[in-house]
C-alpha positions in Angstrom: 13.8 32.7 -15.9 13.3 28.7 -16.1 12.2 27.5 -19.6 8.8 26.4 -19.6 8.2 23.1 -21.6 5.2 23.5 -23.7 3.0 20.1 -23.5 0.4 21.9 -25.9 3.1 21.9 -28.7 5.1 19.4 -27.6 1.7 17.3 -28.0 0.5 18.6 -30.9 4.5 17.8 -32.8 3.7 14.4 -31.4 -0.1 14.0 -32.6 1.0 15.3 -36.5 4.1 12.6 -36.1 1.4 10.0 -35.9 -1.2 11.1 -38.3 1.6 10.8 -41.2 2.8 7.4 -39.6 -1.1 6.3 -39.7 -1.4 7.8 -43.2 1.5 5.5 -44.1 0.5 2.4 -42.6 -2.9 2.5 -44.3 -1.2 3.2 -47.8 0.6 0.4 -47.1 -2.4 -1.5 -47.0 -2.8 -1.5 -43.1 -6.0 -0.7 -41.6 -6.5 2.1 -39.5 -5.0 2.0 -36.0 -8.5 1.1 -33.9 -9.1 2.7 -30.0 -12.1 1.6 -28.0 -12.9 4.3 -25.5 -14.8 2.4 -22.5 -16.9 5.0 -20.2 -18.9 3.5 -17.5 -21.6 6.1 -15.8 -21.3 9.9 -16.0 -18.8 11.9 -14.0 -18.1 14.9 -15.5 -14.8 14.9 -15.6 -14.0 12.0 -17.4 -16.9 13.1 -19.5 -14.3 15.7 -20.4 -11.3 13.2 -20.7 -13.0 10.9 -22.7 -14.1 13.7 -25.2 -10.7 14.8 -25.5 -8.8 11.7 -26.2 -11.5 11.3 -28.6 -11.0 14.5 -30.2 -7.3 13.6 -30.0 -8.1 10.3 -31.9 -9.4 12.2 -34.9 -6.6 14.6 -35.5 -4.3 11.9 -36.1 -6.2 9.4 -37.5 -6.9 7.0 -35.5 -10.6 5.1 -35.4 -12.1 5.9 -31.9 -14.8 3.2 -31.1 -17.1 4.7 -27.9 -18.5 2.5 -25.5 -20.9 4.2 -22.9 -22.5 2.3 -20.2 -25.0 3.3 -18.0 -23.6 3.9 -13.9 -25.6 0.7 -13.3 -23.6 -1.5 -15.5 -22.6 -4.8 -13.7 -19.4 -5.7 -13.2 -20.0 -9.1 -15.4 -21.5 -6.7 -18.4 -18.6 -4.7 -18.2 -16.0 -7.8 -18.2 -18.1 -9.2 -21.4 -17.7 -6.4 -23.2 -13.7 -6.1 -22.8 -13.6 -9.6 -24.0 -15.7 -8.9 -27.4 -13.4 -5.9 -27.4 -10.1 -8.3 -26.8 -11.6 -10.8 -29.8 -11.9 -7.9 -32.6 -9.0 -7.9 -35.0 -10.7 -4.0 -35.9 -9.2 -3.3 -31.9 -5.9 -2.3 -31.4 -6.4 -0.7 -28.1 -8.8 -0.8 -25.4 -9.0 2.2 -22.9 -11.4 1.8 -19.7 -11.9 5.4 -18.5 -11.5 5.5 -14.6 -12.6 5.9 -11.6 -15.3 3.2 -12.2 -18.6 2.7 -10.2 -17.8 1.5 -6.5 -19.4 -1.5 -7.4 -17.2 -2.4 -10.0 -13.5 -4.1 -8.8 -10.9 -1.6 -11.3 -8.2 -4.0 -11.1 -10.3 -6.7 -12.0 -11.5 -4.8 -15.1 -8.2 -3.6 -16.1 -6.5 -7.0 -15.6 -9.0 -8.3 -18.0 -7.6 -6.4 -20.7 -5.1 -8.1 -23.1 -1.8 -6.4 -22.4 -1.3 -5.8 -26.1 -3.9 -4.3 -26.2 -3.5 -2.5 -23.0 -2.9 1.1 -24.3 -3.3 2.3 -21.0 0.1 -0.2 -19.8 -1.8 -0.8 -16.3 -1.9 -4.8 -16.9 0.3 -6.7 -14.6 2.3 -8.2 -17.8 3.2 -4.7 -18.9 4.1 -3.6 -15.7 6.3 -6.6 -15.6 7.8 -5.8 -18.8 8.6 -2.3 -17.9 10.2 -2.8 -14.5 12.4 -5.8 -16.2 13.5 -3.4 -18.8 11.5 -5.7 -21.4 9.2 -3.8 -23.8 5.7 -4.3 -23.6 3.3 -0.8 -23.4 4.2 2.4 -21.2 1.7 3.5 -19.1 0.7 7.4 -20.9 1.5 9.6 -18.4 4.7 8.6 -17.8 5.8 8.3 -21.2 4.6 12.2 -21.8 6.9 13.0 -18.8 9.9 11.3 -20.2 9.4 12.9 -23.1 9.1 16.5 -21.9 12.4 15.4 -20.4 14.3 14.2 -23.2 13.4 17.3 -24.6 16.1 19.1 -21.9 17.8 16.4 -21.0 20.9 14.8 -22.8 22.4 12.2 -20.1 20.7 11.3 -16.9 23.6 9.1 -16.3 24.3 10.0 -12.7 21.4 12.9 -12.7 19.4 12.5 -8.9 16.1 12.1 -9.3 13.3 12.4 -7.1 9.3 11.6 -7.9 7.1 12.4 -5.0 4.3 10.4 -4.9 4.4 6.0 -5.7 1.4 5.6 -7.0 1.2 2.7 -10.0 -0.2 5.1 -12.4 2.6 7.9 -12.2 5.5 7.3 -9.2 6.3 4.2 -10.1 6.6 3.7 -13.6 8.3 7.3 -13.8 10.7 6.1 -11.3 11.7 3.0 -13.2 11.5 4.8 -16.3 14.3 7.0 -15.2 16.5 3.9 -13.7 16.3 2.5 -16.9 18.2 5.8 -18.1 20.8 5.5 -15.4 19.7 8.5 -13.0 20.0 7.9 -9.3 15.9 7.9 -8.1 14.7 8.8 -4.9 10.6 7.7 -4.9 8.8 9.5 -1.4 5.7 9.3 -0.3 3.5 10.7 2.4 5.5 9.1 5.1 9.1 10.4 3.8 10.7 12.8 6.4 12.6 15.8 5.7 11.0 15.7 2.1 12.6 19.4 1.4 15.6 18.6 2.1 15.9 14.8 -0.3 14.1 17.3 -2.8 16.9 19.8 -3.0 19.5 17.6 -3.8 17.3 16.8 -7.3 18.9 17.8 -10.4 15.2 16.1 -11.8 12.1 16.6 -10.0 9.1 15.0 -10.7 5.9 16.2 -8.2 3.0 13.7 -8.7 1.5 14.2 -5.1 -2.2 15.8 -6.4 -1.0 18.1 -3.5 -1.6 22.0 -4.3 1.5 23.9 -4.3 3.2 21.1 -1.8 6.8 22.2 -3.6 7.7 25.9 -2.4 10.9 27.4 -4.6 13.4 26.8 -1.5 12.9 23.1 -2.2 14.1 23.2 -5.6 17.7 24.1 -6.4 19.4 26.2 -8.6 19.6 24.6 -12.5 16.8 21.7 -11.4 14.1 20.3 -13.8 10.8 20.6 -12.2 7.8 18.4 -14.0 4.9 19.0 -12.2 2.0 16.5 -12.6 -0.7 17.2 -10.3 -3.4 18.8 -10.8 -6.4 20.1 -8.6 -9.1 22.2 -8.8 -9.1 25.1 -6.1 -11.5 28.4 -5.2 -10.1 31.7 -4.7 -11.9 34.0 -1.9 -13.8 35.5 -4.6 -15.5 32.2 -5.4 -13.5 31.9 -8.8 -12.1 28.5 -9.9 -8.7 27.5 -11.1 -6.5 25.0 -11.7 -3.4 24.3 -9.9 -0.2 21.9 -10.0 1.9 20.3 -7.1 4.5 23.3 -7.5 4.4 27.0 -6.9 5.7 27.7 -10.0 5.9 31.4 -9.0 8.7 30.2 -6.8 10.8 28.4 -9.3 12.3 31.2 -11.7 15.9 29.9 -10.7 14.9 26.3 -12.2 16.3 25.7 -15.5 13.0 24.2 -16.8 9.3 23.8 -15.4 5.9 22.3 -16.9 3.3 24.7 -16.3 -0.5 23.7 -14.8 -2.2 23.2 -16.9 -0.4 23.2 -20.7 2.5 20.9 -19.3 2.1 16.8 -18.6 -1.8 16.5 -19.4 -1.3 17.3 -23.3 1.2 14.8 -23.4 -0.5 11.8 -21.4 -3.1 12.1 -24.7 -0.5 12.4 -26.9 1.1 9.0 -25.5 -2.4 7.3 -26.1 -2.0 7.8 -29.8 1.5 7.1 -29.7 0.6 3.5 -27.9 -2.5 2.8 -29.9 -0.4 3.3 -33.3 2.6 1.0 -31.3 0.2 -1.5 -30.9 -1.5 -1.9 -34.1 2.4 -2.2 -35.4 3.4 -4.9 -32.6 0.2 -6.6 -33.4 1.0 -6.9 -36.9 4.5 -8.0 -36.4 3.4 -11.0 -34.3 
C-alpha cells in the first residue's frame, strides 16, 4: 500500500510551528505578523477560501485584515486600495483572492503589489528571484508541495521528475523548485505526446492538470511519488457531489507515497500563507 501524506497534519505541525514563532516575535517586542485578505465580488468559492485562510490566520496568530468589495469595484478602486495596503507598516502581506471580475486586468492588480509584501509570490520580481535561485517569496502552493516532499524525500539529486501542467501558479514554480534540488524535470502540457509513457519514467510526479482522474495506475511506476494537485468538483449518476484529484488514486497502491483529494496539497497551500506572511514580517524587519 503507498503511504499517504497527510496535508491536514502536516498543515496543522506547520500552522502550531508559526503560532510559537509569532508568540516569540511579539515577546520580543515585534508586532503581530499583519495579512490583508482582498476579496472582490462574491463567488462562492473563494467565499470559502477566503474564510479559511482566515480561520487559518487566527490559529497561529497572525492579524487577518479583510477587505471586501462589492463585484462592481473599478479596477482604479481596487489598485488604490493595494497601494494604502503597500504604505501600512501594520501590513506584512497583501493577498488578492482570485479569479477577479472580468473587468478587472489580474496581472495588473497583482503586479501592483509590492513583492515583499507579495505573500502570494505571483509578482514578476519574485518570480525572478525564484527562477534565479535568489530568495524572494514562494508562491503557496508550491511551497506546500515541496514540503509534502521533503517529508519522503532525502536526495532528489538525479530523481526524474515530471509536473503535468505549466501554469505560473503551480507547473512552473514546482518545476524550478525541484531544479533547484538537482532532480532531472520534465514539465508537459496539453500538447505533450505520449504523456504516459514520459510519466512512467518519474521517480516524482507532480499532476497539476485540474484534469479528473487524467493519471490511471499504469502511468505511474513501481516505488514513484505521486502529489496530486488538482482538484474538481464532479456528479455521480445519483446526482451526489464529490471531489476529485488529477489521479485515480485507486490505481496507485504500488506507489510508494500519494497525497490524497482532498486532505493532501490544499492544507498545505494555507499553511504556506502563514509560513510567508511570518517570513515577511521577519525580512521586512531585517531591511
Amino acid at each position: 500500500m503507498a503511504q499517504v501524506l497527510d496535508g491536514q497534519a502536516m498543515a496543522a505541525r506547520i500552522t502550531q510551528d508559526v503560532r510559537e514563532q509569532v508568540d516569540l516575535w511579539v515577546r520580543n517586542g515585534k508586532s503581530v505578523p499583519g495579512l490583508a485578505v482582498v476579496l472582490v465580488g462574491s463567488d462562492p468559492a473563494s467565499e470559502v477560501y477566503v474564510r479559511r485562510k482566515i480561520t487559518a490566520c487566527r490559529k497561529a496568530g497572525i492579524r487577518s485584515i479583510e477587505h471586501r468589495l462589492d463585484s462592481g469595484t473599478q479596477e482604479a478602486e481596487l489598485l488604490d486600495l493595494i497601494d494604502r495596503l503597500n504604505a501600512d507598516s501594520h501590513v506584512d502581506g497583501i493577498l488578492v483572492q482570485l479569479p477577479l471580475p472580468p473587468a478587472i486586468d489580474a496581472t495588473r492588480v497583482l503586479d501592483r503589489i509590492r513583492p515583499d509584501k507579495d505573500v502570494d509570490g505571483f509578482h514578476p520580481v519574485n518570480v525572478g528571484r525564484l527562477s534565479s535561485g535568489t530568495g524572494g517569496l514562494i508562491p503557496c502552493t508550491p511551497l506546500g508541495i515541496m514540503t509534502l516532499l521533503d517529508s519522503v524525500v532525502d536526495d532528489y539529486r538525479g530523481k526524474n521528475a515530471v509536473v503535468i501542467g505549466k501554469s505560473n501558479i503551480v507547473g512552473k514554480p514546482v518545476a524550478m523548485l525541484l531544479l533547484e534540488r538537482e532532480a532531472t524535470v520534465t514539465v508537459t502540457h496539453i500538447e505533450t505526446l505520449n504523456l504516459s509513457e514520459i510519466t512512467r519514467q518519474a521517480d516524482i510526479v507532480v499532476a497539476a492538470a485540474g484534469a479528473p482522474h487524467l493519471v490511471r495506475g499504469y502511468w505511474i511506476r513501481p516505488g514513484a511519488i505521486v502529489i496530486d494537485v488538482g482538484i474538481t468538483r464532479v456528479t455521480d449518476e445519483g446526482g451526489q457531489t464529490r471531489l476529485v484529484g488529477d489521479c485515480a488514486t485507486a490505481e496507485l497502491d504500488h506507489a510508494l507515497a500519494v497525497t490524497p483529494v482532498p486532505g493532501g496539497v490544499g492544507p498545505m497551500t494555507i499553511a504556506s500563507l502563514l509560513s510567508n506572511t511570518l517570513r515577511a514580517a521577519q525580512l521586512r524587519d531585517d531591511g
